[in-house]
PyMOL Python script that loads the backbone (N, CA, C, O; Angstrom):
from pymol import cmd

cmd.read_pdbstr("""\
ATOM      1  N   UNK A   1     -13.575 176.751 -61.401  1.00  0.00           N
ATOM      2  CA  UNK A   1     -13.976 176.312 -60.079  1.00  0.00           C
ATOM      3  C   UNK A   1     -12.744 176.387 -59.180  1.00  0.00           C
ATOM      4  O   UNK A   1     -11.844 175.577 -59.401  1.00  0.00           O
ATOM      5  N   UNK A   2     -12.594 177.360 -58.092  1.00  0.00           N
ATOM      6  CA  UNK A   2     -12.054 177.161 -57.232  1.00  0.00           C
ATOM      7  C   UNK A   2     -11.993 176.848 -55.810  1.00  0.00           C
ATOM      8  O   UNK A   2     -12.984 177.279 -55.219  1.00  0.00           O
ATOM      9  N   UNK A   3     -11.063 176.173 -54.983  1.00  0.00           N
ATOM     10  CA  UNK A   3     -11.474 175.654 -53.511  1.00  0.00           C
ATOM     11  C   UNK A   3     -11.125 177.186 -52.698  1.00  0.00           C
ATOM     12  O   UNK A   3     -10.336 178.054 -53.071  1.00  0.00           O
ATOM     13  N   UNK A   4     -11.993 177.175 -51.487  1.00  0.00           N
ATOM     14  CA  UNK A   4     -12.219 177.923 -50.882  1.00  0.00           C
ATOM     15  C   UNK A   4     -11.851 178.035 -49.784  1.00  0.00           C
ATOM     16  O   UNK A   4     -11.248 176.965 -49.691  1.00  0.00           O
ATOM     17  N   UNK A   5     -11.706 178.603 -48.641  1.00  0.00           N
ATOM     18  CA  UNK A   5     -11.659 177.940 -47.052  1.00  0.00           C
ATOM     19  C   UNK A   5     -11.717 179.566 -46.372  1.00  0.00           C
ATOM     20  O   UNK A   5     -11.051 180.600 -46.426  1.00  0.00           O
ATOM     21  N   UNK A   6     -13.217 178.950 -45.576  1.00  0.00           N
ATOM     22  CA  UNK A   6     -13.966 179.979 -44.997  1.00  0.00           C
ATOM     23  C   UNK A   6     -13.526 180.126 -43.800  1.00  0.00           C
ATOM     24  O   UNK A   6     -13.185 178.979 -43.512  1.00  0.00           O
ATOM     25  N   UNK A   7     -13.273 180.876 -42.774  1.00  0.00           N
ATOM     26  CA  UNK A   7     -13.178 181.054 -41.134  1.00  0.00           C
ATOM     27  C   UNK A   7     -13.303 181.826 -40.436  1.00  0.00           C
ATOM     28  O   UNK A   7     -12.985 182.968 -40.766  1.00  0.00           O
ATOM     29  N   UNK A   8     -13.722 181.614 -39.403  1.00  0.00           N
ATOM     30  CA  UNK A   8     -13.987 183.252 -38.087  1.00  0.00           C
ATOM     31  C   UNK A   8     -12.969 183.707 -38.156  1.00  0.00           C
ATOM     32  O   UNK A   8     -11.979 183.016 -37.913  1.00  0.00           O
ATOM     33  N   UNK A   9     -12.825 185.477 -38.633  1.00  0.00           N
ATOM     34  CA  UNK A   9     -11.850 185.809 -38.029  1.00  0.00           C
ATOM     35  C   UNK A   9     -11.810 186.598 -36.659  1.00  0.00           C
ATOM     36  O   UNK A   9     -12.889 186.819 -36.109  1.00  0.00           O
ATOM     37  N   UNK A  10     -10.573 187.063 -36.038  1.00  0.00           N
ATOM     38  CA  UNK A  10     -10.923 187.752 -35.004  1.00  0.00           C
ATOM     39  C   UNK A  10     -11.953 189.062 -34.858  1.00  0.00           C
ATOM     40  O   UNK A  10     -12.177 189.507 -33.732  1.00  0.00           O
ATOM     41  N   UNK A  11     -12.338 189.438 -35.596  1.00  0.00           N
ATOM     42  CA  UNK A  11     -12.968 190.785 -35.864  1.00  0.00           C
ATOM     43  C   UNK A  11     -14.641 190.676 -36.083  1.00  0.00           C
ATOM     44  O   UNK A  11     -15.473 191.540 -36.358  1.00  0.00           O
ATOM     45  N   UNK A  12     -14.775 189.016 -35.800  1.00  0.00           N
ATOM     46  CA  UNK A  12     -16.574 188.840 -35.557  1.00  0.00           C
ATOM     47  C   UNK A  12     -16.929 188.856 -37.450  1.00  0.00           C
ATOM     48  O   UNK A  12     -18.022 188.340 -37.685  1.00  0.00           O
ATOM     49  N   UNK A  13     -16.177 189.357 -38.728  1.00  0.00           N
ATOM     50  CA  UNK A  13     -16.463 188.897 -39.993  1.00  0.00           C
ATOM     51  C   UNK A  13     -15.751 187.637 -40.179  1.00  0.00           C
ATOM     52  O   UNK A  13     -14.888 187.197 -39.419  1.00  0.00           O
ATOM     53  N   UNK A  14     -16.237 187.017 -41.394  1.00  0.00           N
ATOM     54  CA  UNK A  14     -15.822 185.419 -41.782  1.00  0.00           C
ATOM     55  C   UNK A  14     -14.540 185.780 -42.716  1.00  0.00           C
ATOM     56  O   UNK A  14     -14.846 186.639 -43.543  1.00  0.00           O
ATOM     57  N   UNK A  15     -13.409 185.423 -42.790  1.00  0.00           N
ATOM     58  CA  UNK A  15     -12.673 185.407 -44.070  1.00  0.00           C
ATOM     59  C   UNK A  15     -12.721 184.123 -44.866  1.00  0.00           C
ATOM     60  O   UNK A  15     -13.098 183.014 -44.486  1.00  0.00           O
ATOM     61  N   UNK A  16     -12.113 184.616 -46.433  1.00  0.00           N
ATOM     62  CA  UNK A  16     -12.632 183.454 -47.553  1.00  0.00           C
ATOM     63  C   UNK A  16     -11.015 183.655 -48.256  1.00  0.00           C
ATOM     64  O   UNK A  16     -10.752 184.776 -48.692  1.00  0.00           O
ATOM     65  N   UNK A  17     -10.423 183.044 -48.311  1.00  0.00           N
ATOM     66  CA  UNK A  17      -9.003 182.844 -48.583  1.00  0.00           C
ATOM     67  C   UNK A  17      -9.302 181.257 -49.876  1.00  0.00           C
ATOM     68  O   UNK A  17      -9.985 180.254 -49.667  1.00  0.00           O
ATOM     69  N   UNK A  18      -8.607 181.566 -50.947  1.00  0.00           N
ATOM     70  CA  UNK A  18      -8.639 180.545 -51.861  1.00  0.00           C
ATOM     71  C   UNK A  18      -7.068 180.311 -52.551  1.00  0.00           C
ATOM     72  O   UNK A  18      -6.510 181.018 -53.390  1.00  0.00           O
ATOM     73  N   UNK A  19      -6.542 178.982 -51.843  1.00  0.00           N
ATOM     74  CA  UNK A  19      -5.279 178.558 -51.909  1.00  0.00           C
ATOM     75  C   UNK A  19      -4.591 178.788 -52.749  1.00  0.00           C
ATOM     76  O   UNK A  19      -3.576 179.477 -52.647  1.00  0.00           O
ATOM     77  N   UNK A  20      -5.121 178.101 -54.053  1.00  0.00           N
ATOM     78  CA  UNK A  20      -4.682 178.203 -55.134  1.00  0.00           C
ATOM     79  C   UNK A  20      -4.239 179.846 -56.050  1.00  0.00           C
ATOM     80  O   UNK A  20      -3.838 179.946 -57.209  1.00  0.00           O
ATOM     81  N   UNK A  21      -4.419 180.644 -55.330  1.00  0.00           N
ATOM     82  CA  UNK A  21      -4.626 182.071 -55.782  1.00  0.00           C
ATOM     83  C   UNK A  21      -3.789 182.707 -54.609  1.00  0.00           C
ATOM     84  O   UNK A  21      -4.362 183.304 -53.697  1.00  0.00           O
ATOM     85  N   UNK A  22      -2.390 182.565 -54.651  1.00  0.00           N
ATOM     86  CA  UNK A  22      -1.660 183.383 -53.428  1.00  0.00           C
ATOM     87  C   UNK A  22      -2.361 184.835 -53.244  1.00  0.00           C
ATOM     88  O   UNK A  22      -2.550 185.529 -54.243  1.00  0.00           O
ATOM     89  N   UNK A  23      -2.736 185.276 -51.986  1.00  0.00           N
ATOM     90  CA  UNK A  23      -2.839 186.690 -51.862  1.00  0.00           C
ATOM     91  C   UNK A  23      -4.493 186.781 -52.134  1.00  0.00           C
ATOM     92  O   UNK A  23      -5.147 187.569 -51.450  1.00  0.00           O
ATOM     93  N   UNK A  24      -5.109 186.007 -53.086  1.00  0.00           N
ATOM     94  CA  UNK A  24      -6.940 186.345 -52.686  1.00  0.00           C
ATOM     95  C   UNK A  24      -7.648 185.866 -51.493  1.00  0.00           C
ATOM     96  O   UNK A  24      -7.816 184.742 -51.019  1.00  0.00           O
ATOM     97  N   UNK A  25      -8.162 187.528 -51.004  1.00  0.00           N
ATOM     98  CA  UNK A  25      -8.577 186.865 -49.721  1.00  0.00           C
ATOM     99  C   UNK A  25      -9.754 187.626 -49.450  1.00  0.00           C
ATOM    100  O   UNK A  25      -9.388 188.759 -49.139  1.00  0.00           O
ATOM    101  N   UNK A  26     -10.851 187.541 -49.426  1.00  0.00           N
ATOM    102  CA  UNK A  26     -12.005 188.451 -48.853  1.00  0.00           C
ATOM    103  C   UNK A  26     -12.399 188.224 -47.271  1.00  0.00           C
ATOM    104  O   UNK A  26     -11.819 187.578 -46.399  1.00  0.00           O
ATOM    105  N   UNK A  27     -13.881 189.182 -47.226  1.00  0.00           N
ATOM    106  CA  UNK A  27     -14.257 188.542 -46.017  1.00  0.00           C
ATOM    107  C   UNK A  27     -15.813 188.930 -45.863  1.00  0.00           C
ATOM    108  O   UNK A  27     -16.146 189.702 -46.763  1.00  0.00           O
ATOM    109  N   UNK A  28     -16.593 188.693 -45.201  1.00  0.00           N
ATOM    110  CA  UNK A  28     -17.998 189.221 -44.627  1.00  0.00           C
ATOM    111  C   UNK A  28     -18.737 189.253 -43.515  1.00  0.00           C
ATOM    112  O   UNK A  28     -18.246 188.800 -42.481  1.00  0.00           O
ATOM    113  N   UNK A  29     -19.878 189.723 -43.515  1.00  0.00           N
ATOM    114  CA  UNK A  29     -20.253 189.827 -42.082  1.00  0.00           C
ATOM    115  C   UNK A  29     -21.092 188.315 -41.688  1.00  0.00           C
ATOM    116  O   UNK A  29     -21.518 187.992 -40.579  1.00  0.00           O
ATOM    117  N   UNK A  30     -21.177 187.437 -43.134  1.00  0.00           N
ATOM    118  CA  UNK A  30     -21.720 186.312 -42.917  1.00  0.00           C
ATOM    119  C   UNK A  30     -20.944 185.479 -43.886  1.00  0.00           C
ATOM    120  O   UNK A  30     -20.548 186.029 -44.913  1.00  0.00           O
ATOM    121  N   UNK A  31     -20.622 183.930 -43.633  1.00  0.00           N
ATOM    122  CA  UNK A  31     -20.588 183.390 -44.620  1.00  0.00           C
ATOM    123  C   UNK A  31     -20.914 183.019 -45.889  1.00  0.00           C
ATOM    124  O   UNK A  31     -20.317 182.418 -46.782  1.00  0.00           O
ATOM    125  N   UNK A  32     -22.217 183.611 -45.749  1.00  0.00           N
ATOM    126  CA  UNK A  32     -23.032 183.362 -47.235  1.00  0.00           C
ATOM    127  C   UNK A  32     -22.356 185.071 -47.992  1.00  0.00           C
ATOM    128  O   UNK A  32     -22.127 185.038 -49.201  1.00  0.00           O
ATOM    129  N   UNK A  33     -22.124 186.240 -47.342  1.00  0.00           N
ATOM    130  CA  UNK A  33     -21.857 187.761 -47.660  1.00  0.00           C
ATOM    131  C   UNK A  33     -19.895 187.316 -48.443  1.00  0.00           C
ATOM    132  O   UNK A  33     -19.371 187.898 -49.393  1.00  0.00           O
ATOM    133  N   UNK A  34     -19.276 186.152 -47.609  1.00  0.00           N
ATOM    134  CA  UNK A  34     -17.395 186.065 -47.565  1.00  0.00           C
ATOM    135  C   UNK A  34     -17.862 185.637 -49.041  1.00  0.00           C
ATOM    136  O   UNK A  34     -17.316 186.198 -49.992  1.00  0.00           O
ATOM    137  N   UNK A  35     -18.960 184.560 -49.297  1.00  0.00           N
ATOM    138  CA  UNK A  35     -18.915 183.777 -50.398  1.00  0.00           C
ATOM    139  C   UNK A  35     -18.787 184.576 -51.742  1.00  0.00           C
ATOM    140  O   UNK A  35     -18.100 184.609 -52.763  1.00  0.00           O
ATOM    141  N   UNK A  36     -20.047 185.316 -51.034  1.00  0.00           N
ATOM    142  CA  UNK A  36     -20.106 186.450 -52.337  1.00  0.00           C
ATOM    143  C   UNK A  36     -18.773 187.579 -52.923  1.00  0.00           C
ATOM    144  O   UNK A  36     -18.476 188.030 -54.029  1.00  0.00           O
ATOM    145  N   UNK A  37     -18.321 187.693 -51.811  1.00  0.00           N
ATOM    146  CA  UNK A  37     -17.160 188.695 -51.963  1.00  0.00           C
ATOM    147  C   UNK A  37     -15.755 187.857 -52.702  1.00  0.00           C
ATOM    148  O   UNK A  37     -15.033 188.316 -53.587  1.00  0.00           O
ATOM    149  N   UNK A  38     -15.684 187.014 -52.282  1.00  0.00           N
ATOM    150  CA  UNK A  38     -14.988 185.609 -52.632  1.00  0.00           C
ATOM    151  C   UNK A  38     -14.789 185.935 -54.049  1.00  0.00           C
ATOM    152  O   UNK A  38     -13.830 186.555 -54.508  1.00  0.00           O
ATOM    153  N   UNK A  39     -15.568 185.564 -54.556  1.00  0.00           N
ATOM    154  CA  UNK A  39     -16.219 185.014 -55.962  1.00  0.00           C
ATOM    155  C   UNK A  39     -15.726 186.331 -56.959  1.00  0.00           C
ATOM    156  O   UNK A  39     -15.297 186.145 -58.097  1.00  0.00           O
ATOM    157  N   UNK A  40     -15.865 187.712 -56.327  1.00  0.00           N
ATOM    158  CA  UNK A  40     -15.835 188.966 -57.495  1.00  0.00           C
ATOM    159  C   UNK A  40     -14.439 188.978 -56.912  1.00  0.00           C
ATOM    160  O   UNK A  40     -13.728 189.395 -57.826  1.00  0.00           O
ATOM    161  N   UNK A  41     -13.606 188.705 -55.735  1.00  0.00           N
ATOM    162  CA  UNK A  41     -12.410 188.737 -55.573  1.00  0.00           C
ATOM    163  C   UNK A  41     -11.360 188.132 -56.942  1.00  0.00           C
ATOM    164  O   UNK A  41     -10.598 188.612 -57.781  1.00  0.00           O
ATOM    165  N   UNK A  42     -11.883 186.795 -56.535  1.00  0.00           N
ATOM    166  CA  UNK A  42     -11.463 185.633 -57.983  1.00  0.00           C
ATOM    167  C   UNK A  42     -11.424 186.199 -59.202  1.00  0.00           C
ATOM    168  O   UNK A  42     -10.321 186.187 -59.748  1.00  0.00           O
ATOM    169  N   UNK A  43     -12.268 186.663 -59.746  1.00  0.00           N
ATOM    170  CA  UNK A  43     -12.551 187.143 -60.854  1.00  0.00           C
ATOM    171  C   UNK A  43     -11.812 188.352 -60.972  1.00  0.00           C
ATOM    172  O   UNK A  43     -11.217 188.648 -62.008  1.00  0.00           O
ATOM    173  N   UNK A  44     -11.827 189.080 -59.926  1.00  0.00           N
ATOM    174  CA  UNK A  44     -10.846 190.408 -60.078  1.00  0.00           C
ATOM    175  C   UNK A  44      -9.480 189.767 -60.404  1.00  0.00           C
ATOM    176  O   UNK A  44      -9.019 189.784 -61.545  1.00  0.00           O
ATOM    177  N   UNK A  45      -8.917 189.258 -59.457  1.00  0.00           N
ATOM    178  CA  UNK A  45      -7.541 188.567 -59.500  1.00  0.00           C
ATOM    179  C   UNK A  45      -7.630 187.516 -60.640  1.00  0.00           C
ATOM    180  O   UNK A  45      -6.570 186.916 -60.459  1.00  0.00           O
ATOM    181  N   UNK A  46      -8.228 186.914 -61.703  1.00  0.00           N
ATOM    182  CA  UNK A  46      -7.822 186.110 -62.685  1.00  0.00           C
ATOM    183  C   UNK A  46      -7.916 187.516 -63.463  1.00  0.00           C
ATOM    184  O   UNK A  46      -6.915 187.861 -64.092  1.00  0.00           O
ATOM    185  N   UNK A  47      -9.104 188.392 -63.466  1.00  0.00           N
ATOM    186  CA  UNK A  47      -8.870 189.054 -64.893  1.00  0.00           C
ATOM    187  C   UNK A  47      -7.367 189.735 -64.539  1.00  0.00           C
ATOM    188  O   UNK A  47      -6.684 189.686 -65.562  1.00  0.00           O
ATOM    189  N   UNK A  48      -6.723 190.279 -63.559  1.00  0.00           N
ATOM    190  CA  UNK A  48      -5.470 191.053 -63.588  1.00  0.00           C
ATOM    191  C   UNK A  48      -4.335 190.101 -63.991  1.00  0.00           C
ATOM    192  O   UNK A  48      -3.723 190.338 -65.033  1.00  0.00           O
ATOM    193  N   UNK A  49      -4.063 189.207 -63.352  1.00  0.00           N
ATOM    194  CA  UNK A  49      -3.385 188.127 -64.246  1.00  0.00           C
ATOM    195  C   UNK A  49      -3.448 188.076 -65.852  1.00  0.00           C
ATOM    196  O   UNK A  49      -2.436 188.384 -66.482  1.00  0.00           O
ATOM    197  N   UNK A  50      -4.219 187.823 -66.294  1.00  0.00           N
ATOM    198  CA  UNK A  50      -4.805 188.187 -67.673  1.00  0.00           C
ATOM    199  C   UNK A  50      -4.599 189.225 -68.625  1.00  0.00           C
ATOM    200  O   UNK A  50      -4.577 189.147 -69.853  1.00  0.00           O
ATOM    201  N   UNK A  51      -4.432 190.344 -67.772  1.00  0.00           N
ATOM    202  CA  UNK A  51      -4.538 191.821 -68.090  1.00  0.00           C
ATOM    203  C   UNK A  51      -2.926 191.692 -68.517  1.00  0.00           C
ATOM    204  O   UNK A  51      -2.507 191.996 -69.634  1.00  0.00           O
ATOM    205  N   UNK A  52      -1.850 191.034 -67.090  1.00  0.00           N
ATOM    206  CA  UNK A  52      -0.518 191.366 -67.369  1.00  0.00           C
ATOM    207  C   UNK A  52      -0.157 190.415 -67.632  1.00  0.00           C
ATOM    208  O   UNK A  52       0.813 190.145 -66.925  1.00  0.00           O
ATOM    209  N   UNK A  53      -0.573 189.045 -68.855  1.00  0.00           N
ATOM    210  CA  UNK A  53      -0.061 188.707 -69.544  1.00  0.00           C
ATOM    211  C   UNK A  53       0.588 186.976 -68.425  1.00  0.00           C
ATOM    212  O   UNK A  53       1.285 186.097 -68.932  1.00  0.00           O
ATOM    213  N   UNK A  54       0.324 186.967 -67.637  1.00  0.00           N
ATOM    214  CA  UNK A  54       0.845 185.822 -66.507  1.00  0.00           C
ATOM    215  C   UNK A  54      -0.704 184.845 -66.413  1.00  0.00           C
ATOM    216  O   UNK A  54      -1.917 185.048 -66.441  1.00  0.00           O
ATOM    217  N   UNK A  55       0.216 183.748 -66.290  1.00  0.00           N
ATOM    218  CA  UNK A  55      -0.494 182.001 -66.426  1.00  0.00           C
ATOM    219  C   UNK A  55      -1.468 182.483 -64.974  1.00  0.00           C
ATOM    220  O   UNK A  55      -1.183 183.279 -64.080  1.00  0.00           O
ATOM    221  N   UNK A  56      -2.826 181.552 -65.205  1.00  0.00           N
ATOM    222  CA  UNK A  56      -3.227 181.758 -64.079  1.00  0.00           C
ATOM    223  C   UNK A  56      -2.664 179.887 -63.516  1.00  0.00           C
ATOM    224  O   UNK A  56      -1.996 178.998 -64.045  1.00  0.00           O
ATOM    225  N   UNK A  57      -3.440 180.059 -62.124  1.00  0.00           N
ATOM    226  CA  UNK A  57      -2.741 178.951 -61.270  1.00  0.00           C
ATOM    227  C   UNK A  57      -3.472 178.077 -61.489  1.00  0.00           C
ATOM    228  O   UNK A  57      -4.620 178.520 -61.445  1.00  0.00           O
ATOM    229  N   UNK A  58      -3.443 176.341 -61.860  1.00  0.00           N
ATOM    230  CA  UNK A  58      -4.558 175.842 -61.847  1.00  0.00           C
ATOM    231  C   UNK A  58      -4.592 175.377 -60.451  1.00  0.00           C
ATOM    232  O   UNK A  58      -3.680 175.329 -59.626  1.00  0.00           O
ATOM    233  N   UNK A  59      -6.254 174.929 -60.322  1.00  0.00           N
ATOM    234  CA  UNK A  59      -6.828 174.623 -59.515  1.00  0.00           C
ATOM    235  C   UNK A  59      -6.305 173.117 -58.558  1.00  0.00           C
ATOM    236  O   UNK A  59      -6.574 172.309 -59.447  1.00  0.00           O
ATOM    237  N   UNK A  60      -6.032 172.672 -57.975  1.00  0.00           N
ATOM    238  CA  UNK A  60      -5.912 171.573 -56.978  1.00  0.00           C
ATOM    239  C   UNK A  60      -6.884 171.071 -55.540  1.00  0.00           C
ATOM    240  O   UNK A  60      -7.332 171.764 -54.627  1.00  0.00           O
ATOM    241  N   UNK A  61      -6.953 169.996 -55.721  1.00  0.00           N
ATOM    242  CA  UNK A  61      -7.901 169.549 -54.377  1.00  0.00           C
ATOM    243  C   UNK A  61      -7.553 168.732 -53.603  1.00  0.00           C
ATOM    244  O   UNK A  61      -8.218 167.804 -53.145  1.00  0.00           O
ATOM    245  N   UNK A  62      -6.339 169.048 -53.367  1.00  0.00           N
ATOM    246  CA  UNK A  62      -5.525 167.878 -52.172  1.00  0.00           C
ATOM    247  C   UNK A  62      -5.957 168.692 -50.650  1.00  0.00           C
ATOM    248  O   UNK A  62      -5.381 169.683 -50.201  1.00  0.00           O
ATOM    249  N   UNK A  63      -6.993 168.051 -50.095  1.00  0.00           N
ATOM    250  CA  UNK A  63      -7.700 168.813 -49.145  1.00  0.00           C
ATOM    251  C   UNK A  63      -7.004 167.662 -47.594  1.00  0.00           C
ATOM    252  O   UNK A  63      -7.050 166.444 -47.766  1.00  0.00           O
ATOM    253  N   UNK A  64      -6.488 168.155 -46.375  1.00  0.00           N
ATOM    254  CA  UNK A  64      -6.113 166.965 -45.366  1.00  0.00           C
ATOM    255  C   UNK A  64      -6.789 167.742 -44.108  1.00  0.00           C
ATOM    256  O   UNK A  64      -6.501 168.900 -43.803  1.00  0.00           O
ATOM    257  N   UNK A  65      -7.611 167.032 -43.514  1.00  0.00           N
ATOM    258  CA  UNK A  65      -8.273 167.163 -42.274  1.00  0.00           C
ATOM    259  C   UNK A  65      -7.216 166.596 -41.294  1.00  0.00           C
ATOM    260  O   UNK A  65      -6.873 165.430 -41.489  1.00  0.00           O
ATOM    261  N   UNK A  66      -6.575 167.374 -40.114  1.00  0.00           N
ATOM    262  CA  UNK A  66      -5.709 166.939 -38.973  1.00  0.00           C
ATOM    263  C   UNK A  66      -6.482 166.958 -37.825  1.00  0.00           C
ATOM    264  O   UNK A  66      -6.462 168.163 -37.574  1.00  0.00           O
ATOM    265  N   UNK A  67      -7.195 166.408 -36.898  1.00  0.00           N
ATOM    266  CA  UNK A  67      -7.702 166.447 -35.937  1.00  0.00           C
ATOM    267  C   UNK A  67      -6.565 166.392 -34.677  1.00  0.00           C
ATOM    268  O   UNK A  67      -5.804 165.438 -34.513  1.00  0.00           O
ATOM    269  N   UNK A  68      -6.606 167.850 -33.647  1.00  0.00           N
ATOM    270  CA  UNK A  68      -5.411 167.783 -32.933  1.00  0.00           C
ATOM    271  C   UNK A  68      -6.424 167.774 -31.273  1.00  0.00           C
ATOM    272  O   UNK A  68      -5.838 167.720 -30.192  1.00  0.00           O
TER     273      UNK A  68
END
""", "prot")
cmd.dss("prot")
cmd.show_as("cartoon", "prot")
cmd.util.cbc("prot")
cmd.orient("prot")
C-alpha cells in the first residue's frame, strides 16, 4: 500500500506522484485514468528495484495539511 498525491497539472491531465518512491510519477486525462497509471507505475518501479537487487522504500503516512 502506497500514499499517493493526485493534482492538476498545467497541461489540463492529473499527475499521481507517490512520495515514498523518489522519481514515480504518472499522470491522466482523469483522476480515476492517473490512478490507474499510478498503480502499474508502482509496480514497474518496485519490480526494477527488485530486479537490481536494492531495498525497496517503506511506506510512511506522516501526511500535514498547511492552509495558506
Amino acid at each position: 500500500m502506497r500514499q499517493v498525491i493526485i493534482y492538476p497539472g498545467e497541461d489540463g491531465y492529473f499527475v499521481a506522484e507517490v512520495p515514498s518512491l523518489p522519481g514515480c510519477i504518472s499522470q491522466g486525462k482523469s483522476k480515476e485514468e492517473a490512478l490507474i497509471n499510478i498503480r502499474e507505475a508502482i509496480r514497474v518501479y518496485i519490480a526494477a528495484l527488485q530486479d537490481d537487487n536494492i531495498s525497496v522504500p517503506e511506506e510512511h503516512f506522516d501526511v500535514l495539511v498547511a492552509v495558506v
